[in-house]
C-alpha positions as CSV (number, residue, x, y, z in Angstrom):
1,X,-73.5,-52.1,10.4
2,X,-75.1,-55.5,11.1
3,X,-73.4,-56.9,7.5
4,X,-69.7,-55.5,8.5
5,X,-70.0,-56.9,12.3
6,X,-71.0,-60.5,11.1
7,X,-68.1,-60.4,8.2
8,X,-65.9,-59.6,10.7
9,X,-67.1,-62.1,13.6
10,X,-66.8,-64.2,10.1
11,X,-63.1,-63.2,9.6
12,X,-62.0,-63.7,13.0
13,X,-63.5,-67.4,13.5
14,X,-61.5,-68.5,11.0
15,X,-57.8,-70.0,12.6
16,X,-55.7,-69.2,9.3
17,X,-56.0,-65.8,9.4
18,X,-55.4,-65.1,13.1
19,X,-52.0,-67.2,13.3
20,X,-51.0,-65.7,10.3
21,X,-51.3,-61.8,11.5
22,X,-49.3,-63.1,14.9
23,X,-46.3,-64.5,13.0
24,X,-46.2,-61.0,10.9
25,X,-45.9,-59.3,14.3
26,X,-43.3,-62.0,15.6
27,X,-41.1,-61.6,12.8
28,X,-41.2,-57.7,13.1
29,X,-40.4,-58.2,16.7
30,X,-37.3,-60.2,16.0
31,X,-36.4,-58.6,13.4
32,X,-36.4,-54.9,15.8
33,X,-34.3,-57.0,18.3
34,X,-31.7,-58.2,16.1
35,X,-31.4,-55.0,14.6
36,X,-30.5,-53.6,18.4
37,X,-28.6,-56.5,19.1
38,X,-26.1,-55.3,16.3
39,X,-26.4,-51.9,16.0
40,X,-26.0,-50.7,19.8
41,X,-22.7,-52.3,20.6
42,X,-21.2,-51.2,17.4
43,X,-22.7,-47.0,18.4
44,X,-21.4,-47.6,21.8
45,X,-17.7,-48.8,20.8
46,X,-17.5,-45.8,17.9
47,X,-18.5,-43.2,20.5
48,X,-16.0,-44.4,23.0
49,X,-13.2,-44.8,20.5
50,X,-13.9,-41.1,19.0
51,X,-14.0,-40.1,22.8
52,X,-10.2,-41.1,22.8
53,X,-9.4,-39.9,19.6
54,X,-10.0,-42.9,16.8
55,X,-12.0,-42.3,14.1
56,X,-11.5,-38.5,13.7
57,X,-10.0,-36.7,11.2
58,X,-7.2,-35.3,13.5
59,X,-6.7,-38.1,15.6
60,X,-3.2,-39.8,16.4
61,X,-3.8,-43.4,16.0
62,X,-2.9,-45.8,13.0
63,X,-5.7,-47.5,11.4
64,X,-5.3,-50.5,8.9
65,X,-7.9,-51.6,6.3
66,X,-7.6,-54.2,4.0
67,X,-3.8,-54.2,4.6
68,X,-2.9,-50.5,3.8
69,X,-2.2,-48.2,6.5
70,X,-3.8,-45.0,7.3
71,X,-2.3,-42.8,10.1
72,X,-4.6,-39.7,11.3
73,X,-5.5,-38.8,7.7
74,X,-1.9,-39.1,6.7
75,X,-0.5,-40.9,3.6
76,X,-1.4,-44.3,3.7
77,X,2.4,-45.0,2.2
78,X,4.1,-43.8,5.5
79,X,6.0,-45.8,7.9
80,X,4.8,-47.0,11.1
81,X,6.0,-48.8,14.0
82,X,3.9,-50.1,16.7
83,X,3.7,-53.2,18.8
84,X,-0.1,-53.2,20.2
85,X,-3.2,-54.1,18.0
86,X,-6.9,-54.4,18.6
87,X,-9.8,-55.7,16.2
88,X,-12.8,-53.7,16.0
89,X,-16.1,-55.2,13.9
90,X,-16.9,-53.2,10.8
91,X,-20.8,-52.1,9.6
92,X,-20.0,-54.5,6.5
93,X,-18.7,-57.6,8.1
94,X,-15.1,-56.4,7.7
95,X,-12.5,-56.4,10.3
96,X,-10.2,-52.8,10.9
97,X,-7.4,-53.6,12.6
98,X,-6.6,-50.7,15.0
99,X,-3.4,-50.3,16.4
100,X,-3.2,-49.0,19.9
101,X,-1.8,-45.4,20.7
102,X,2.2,-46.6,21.2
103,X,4.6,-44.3,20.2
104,X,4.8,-44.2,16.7
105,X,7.7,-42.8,14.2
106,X,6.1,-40.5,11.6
107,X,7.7,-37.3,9.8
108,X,5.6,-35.0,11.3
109,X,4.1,-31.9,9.5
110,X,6.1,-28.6,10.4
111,X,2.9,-26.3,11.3
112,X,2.0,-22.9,12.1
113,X,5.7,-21.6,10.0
114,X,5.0,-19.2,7.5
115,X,7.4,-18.9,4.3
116,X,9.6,-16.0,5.8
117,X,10.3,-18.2,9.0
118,X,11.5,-21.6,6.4
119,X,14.0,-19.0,4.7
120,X,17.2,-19.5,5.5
121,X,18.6,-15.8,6.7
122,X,20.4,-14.8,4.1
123,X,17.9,-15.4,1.9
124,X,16.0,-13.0,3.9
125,X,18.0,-10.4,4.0
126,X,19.1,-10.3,0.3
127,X,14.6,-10.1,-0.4
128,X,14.4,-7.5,2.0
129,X,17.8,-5.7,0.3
130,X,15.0,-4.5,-2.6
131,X,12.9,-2.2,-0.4
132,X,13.5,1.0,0.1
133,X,13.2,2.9,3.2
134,X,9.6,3.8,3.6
135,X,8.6,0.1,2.0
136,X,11.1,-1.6,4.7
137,X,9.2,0.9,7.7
138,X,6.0,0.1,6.4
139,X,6.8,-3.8,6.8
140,X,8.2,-3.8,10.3
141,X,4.1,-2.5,11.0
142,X,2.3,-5.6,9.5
143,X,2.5,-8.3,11.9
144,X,5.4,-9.3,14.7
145,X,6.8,-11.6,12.3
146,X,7.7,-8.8,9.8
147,X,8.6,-6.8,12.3
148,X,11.4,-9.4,13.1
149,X,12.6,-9.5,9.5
150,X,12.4,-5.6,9.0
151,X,14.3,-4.8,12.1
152,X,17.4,-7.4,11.6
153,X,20.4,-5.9,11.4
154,X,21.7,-7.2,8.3
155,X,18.5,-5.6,6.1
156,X,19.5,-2.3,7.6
157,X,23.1,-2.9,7.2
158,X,22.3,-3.8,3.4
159,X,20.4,-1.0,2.8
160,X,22.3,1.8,4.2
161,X,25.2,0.5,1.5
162,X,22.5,0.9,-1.4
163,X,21.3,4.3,0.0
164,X,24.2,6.2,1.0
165,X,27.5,4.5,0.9
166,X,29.7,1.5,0.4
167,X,32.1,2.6,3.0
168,X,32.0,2.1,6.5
169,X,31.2,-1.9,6.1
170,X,33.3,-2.1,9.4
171,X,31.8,-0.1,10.9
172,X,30.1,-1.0,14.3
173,X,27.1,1.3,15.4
174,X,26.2,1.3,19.1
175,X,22.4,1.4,18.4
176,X,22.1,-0.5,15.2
177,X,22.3,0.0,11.7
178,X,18.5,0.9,11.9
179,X,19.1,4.0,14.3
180,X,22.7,4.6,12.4
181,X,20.4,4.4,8.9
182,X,18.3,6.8,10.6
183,X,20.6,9.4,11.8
184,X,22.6,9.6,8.7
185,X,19.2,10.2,7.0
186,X,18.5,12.8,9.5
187,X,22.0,14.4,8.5
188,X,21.7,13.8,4.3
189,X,18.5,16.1,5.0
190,X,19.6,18.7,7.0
191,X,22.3,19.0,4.6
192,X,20.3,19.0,1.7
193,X,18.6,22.2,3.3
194,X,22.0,24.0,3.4
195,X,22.4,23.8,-0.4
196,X,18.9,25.2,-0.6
197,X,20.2,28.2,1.4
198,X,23.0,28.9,-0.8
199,X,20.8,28.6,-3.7
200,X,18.1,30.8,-2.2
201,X,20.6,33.4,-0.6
202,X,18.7,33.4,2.6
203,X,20.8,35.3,5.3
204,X,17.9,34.7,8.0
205,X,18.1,31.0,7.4
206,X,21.9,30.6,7.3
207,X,22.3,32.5,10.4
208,X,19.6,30.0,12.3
209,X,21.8,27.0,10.3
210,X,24.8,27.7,12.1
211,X,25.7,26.9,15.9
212,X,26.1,30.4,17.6
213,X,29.9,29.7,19.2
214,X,33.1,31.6,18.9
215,X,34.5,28.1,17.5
216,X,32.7,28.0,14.3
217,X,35.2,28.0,11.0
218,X,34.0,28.5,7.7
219,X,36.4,28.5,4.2
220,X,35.1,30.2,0.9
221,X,36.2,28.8,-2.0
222,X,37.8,32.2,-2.7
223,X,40.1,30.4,-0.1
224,X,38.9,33.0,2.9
225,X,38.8,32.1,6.3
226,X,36.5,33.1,8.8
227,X,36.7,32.5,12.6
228,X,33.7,32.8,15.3
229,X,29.9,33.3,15.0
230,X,29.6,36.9,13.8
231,X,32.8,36.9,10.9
232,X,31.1,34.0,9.4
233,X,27.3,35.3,9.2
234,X,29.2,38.3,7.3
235,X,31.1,36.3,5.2
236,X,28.0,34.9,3.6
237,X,25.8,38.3,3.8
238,X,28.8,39.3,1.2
239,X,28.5,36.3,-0.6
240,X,25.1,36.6,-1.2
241,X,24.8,40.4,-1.6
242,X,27.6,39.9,-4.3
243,X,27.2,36.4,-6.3
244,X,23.8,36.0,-8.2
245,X,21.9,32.8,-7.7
246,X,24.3,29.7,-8.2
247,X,22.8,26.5,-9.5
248,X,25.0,23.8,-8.8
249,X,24.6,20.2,-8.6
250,X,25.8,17.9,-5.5
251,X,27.4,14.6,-6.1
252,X,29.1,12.1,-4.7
253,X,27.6,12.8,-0.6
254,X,29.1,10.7,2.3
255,X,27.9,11.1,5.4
256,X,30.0,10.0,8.7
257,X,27.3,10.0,12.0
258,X,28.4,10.2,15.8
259,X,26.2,10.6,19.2
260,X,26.5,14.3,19.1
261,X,29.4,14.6,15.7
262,X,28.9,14.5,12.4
263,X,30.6,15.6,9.1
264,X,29.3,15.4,5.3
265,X,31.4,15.3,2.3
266,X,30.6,15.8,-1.3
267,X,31.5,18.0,-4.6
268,X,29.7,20.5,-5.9
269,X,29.7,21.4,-9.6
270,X,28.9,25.3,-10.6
271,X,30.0,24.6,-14.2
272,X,30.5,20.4,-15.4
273,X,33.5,22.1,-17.6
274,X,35.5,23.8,-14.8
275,X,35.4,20.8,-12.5
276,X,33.8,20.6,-8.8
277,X,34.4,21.6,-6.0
278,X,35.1,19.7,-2.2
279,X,33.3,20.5,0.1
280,X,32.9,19.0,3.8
281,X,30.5,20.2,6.4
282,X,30.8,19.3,10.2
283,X,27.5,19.2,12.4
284,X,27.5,19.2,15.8
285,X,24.2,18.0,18.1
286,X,22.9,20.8,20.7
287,X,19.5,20.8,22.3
288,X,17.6,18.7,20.1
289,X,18.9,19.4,16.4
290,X,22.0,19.7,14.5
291,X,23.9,22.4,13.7
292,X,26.7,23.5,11.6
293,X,30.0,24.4,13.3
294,X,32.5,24.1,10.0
295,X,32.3,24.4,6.3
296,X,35.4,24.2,3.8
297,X,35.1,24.5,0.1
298,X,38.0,24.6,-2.5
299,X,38.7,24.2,-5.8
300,X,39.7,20.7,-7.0
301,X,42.5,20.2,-8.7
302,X,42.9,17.7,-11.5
303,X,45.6,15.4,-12.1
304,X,47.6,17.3,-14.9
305,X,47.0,20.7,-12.7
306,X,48.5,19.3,-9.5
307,X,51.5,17.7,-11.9
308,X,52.2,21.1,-13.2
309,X,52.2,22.9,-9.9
310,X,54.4,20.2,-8.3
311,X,57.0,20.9,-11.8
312,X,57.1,24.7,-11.1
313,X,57.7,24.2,-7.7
């Protein structure tokens, strides 16, 4: 203890060494200052310029270093007009030249428009002309967007012509295309169900098929007419007591839809070699579901057939 207290009573005796340890700790002390000098002001103006906006990756202002141009992220390339600028000091000894927020002409970005909403209509409708009718429902349920695309007119329009028919293109439905697409669906089914009667034979079901009024016609193609509710039940209890089971084929359906009217036609073929048969169907709306209030089949005559008829006569 005594030998390290008299070297250091030796050490600090000595000028040289004192005067050198206090200009170590001057020069740290400047240095710190200096280093605050230049480093505050430069924090302060980058917190207050990305307060307003500068600096960030979304901002609006128009920056230019080393003479190119660079515009809230944007291409550097794109054209700028502005009339105010202000110099701000750069970490590296650089100056950026910042131009003040002036109106300034840039082609903007179109955002938040999805790809259906760029299409031009048509285009639109002639994509949405490939779905069929369960796709095209299941569509309208994604988002409101598709909902606005599967409920135009035009798609409906488009794919009633592909579904059913060609005909009626000038035709002007109250409620749509989508509730006329609807409806005549609705019809195609119901009669659908009364060629499944026929081909069944079911008496029970063809008597709940047809609208219980003294109004009600139906034509066999034996050419028989019956008039009123009860005649034509019995017309087709004979039919079916006396015909076997008749496979025939439907073609050519067209369907024609009111508010409370509508009529089907189509031909039927028994036999492809004997030719079909025309057939029309008339529904009529009453409490809630449609039923049938006229049915007319005959025989169709071919060209050559109705020639020679017309030449006897």
């Amino acid at each position: 203890m005594e030998i390290a207290s008299a070297a250091t009573v030796a050490l600090w005796s000595q000028p040289f060494p004192i005067a050198a340890i206090v200009t170590f700790l001057c020069f740290l002390l400047a240095l710190f200052v200096a280093v605050r000098l230049v480093s505050v002001p430069f924090i302060r103006r980058t917190k207050a310029l990305q307060s307003e906006g500068v600096g960030t990756r979304n901002c609006n202002c128009t920056c230019s270093l080393n003479g190119g141009v660079v515009i809230g992220g944007l291409d550097p390339r794109a054209e700028v007009t502005s009339s105010t600028r202000t110099t701000m000091p750069y970490l590296n000894g650089r100056v950026v030249e910042v131009l003040e927020k002036v109106p300034v002409v840039v082609t903007e970005r179109q955002t938040g428009a999805s790809m259906m909403e760029q299409l031009v209509p048509e285009i639109t409708t002639h994509a949405l002309s490939y779905l069929d009718y369960p796709s095209l429902c299941r569509l309208s349920m994604t988002n409101s967007l598709m909902r606005k695309a599967a409920n135009d007119d035009n798609a409906w329009k488009a794919l009633y012509h592909k579904d059913f028919s060609l005909e009626q293109d000038t035709v002007t439905p109250i409620n749509g295309w989508k509730a006329y697409y609807a409806a005549t669906r609705t019809i195609m089914n119901i009669n659908a169900q009364f060629c499944n009667i026929i081909r069944e034979r079911s008496l029970q079901a063809m008597s709940h098929f047809w609208l219980n009024a003294d109004y009600v016609k139906c034509i066999h193609p034996s050419g028989e007419f019956f008039s009123g509710y009860n005649a034509v039940i019995q017309s087709w209890q004979v039919a079916f007591n006396w015909e076997q089971g008749i496979n025939f084929q439907v073609r050519d359906v067209r369907a024609r839809v009111l508010t409370d009217m509508a009529w089907v036609s189509m031909k039927t073929y028994v036999d492809m070699d004997t030719g079909p048969f025309n057939v029309t169907n008339v529904y009529e709306y009453h409490n809630g579901r449609w039923y049938m209030v006229h049915h007319h089949s005959s025989v169709m005559l071919i060209v050559g057939e109705v020639e020679e008829q017309m030449a006897h006569g």
